[in-house]
N, C-alpha and C positions, 0 to 999 in steps of 0.2 A: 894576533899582532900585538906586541908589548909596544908601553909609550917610550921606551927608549929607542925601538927598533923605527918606527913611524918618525920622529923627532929626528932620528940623523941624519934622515933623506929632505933632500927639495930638490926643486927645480931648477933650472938658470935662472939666473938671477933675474927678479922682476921688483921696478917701483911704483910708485905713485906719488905724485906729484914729488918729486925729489927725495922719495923718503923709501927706503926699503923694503919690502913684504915678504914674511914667509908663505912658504906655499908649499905643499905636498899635490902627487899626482899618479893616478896608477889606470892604466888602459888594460883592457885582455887584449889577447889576438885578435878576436874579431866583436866591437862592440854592437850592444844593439841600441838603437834609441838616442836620447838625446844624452848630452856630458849632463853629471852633476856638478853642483859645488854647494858645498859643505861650510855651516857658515857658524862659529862655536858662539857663546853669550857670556856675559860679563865676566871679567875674570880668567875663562879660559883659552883656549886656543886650541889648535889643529890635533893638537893631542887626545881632544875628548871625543874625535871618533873612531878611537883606537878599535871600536867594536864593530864602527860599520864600512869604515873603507874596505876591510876586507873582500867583506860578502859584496857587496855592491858591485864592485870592482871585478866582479868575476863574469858580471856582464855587461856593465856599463862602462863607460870615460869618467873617471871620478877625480875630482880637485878639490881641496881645500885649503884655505887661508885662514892667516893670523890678520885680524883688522889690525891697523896703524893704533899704538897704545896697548896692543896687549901681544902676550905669547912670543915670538920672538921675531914679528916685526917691530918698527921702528919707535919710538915711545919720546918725540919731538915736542920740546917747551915751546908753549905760544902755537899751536895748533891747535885750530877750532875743532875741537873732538865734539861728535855727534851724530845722528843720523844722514844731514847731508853729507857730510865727508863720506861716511862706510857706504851709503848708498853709491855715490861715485866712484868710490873703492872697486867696490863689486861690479859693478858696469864697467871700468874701464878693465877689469878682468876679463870678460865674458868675453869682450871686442877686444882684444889684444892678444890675451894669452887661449882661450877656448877657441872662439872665432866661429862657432857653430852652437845652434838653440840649447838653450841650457836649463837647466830645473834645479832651481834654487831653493835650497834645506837651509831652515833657523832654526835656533835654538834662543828662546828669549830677549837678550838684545839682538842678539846674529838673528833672529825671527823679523824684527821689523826692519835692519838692514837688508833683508832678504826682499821681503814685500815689496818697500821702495824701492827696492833695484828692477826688482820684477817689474813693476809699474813702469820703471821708465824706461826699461829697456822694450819694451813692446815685441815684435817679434820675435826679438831673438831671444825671450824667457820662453820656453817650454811648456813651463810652470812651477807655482811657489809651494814649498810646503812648510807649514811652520808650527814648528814642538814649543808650547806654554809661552806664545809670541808675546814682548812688552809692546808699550807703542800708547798712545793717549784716542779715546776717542775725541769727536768733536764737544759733545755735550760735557764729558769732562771736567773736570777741572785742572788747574795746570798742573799739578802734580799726581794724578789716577793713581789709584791702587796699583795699577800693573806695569807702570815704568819701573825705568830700571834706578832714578831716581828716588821716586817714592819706598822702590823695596830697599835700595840702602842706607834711607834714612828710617826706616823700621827697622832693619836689622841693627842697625848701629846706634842710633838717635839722633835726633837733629842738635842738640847741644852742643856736642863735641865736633862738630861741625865748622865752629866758627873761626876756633882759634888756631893760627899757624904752629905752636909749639902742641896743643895736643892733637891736631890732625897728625902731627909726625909720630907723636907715639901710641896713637890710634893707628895708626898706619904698619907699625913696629911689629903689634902685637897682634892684629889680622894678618899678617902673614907665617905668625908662627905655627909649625905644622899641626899644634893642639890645636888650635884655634881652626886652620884650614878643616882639617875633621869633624871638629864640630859643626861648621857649619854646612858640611859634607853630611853631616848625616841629623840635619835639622830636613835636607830636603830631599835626600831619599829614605822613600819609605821601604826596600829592601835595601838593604847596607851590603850587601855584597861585596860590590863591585866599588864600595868607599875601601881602596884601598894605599898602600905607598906610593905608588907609581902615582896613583892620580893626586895624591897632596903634592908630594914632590912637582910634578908638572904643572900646580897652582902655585906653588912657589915660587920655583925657581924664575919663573919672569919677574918676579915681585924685587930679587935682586939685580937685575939691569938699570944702569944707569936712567932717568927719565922717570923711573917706575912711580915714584912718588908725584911728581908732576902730574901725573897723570891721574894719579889717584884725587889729587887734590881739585882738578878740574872736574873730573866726574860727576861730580852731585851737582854742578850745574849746566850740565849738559840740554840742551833746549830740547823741548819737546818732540821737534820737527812736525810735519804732515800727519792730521790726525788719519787714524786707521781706514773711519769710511771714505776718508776722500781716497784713499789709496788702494780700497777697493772696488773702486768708480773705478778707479784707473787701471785696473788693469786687465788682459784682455787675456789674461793665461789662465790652465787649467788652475786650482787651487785646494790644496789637502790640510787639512785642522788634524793634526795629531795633538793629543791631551794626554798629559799625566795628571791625572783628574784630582789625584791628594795632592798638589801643589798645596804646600800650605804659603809658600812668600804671595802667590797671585789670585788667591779666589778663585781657584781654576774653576770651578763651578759655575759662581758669579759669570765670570769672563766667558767661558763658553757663551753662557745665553746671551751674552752680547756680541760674541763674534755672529751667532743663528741669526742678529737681527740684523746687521748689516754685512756680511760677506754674500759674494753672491751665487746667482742662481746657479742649482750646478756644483757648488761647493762641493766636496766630501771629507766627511771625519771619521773615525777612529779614536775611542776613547779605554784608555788603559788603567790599568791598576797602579802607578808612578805618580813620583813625583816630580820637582821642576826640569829637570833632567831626563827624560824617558831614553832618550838614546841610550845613556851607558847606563839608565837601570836594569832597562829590561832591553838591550837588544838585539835578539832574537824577536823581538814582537813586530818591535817600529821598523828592523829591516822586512820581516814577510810585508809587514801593510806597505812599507816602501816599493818595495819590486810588485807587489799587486797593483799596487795604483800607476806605478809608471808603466806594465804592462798594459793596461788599457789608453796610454795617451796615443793621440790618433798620429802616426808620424809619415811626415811629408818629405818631400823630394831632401828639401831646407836640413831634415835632420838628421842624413845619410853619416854614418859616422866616418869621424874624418882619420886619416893616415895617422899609424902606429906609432909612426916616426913624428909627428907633431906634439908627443905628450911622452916619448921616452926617456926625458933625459933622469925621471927619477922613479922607481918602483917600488912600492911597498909588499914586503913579504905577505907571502901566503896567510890566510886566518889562522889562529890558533884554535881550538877546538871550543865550541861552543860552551857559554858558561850555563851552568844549570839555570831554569828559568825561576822566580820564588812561585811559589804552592799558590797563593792566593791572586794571583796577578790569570786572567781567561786566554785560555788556549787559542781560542780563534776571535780573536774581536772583528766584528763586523761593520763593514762600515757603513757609514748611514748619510746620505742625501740631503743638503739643505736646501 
């Protein structure tokens, strides 16, 4: 599936709280299990899982959203952008437009959007799984390593931070396509798949009216709910997929602190990638995806629902599998916290 071909599709239109969402969706004939949805991280959108809707979709209910401020929903001045909001994003998805249990995919900020939504949707999450999740623990400090805060004030500096005339031309110059590449291939560690399609799809939101608003609000986006309370809380299965060369998050670091507080029952999957595992390697994270959701136990509740509930948009057929890189383990295994 190319990110032009997944981009032209959506669904009927759906909002939140008065504000627009984009959204893609693709059903087989006969699904099995619970619906997914697919939840991108900072910067991108419904585009970046141009590599797993496909496969997914060939036997599950699969959905995916642009959170409010990025990708080509809505990008509204004077909205409290943060974890609360996308977590209610995402929930009032699952009860409006899904309507049956669902198993919620992150990707680092879309990762603890995910969690939280998980958490508080209670029955009706399936289960969470979340690729090189951001999010604060409690012990913490208010800016961790692994927020989405702390990584773009490393990536950028906090100096140029302050000022309204060079956040604009900070702002200018991160979106130029050299730039997006760059920092495209600061965080995968096979470059593959860093290619036009995916700058361009980082881009082109960057030119939507709001874009800079948004950017401007970002680095002080609040913490929210720290991680272990949000694993208290939740009562769904839960899958730790790691691109373990993260160089933005410690992924190393950060695993042993997801082992000391996620709970009993967890399961991980640890890969040769980095912050991105989806579109580095995915061929890996969709086999460990369809193994892990083949084992979730499914009740009456996750019968899947009518064809005609999710037709109104369908994404083409996969593309043919992209070659996997040499050094990245054929069968990673997963392993039990």
């Amino acid at each position: 599936m190319s990110l032009s071909a997944a981009s032209s599709l959506s669904e009927a239109p759906w909002g939140f709280q008065g504000h627009a969402v984009h959204s893609l969706c693709r059903t087989p004939q006969a699904p099995v299990g619970p619906a997914i949805l697919l939840v991108h991280g900072f910067g991108a959108s419904t585009d970046h899982w141009r590599y797993n809707i496909p496969v997914l979709a060939e036997q599950h209910e699969v959905h995916a959203l642009d959170l409010l401020g990025f990708g080509r929903s809505a990008k509204p001045a004077g909205l409290a952008y943060g974890g609360a909001l996308w977590r209610d994003q995402l929930q009032a998805y699952v009860s409006e437009r899904i309507g049956r249990p669902t198993v919620l995919v992150g990707n680092s900020l879309g990762g603890y959007a995910a969690l939280a939504a998980g958490a508080a949707l209670g029955e009706q999450a399936a289960g969470v799984v979340l690729l090189n999740a951001a999010g604060p623990f409690a012990a913490e400090q208010q800016a961790p390593a692994g927020s989405w805060g702390a990584i773009a004030r490393r990536t950028i500096g906090t100096a140029l931070l302050k000022s309204p005339v060079l956040q604009r031309l900070l702002f200018e110059n991160l979106r130029r396509p050299a730039t997006i590449r760059k920092t495209l291939n600061q965080v995968y560690i096979d470059r593959t798949n860093v290619d036009e399609a995916l700058v361009e799809a980082i881009r082109r939101p960057s030119l939507d009216p709001g874009a800079f608003g948004v950017f401007r609000t970002v680095f002080d986006i609040p913490s929210g709910q720290p991680l272990d309370q949000l694993f208290a809380d939740l009562s769904s299965p839960l899958l730790l997929l790691w691109g373990i060369r993260d160089p933005w998050i410690n992924a190393v670091g950060r695993r042993a602190a997801f082992q000391r507080h996620a709970p009993s029952g967890t399961r991980e999957v640890v890969l040769e990638a980095g912050h991105c595992p989806h579109d580095e390697v995915p061929e890996q994270v969709n086999r460990a995806l369809l193994d892990w959701l083949a084992q979730l136990p499914l009740g009456p509740a996750q019968e899947p629902a009518p064809a005609s509930k999710t037709d109104q948009a369908q994404v083409p057929a996969a593309e043919p599998a992209r070659p996997q890189a040499q050094s990245v383990p054929q069968d990673p295994a997963p392993v039990q916290v």
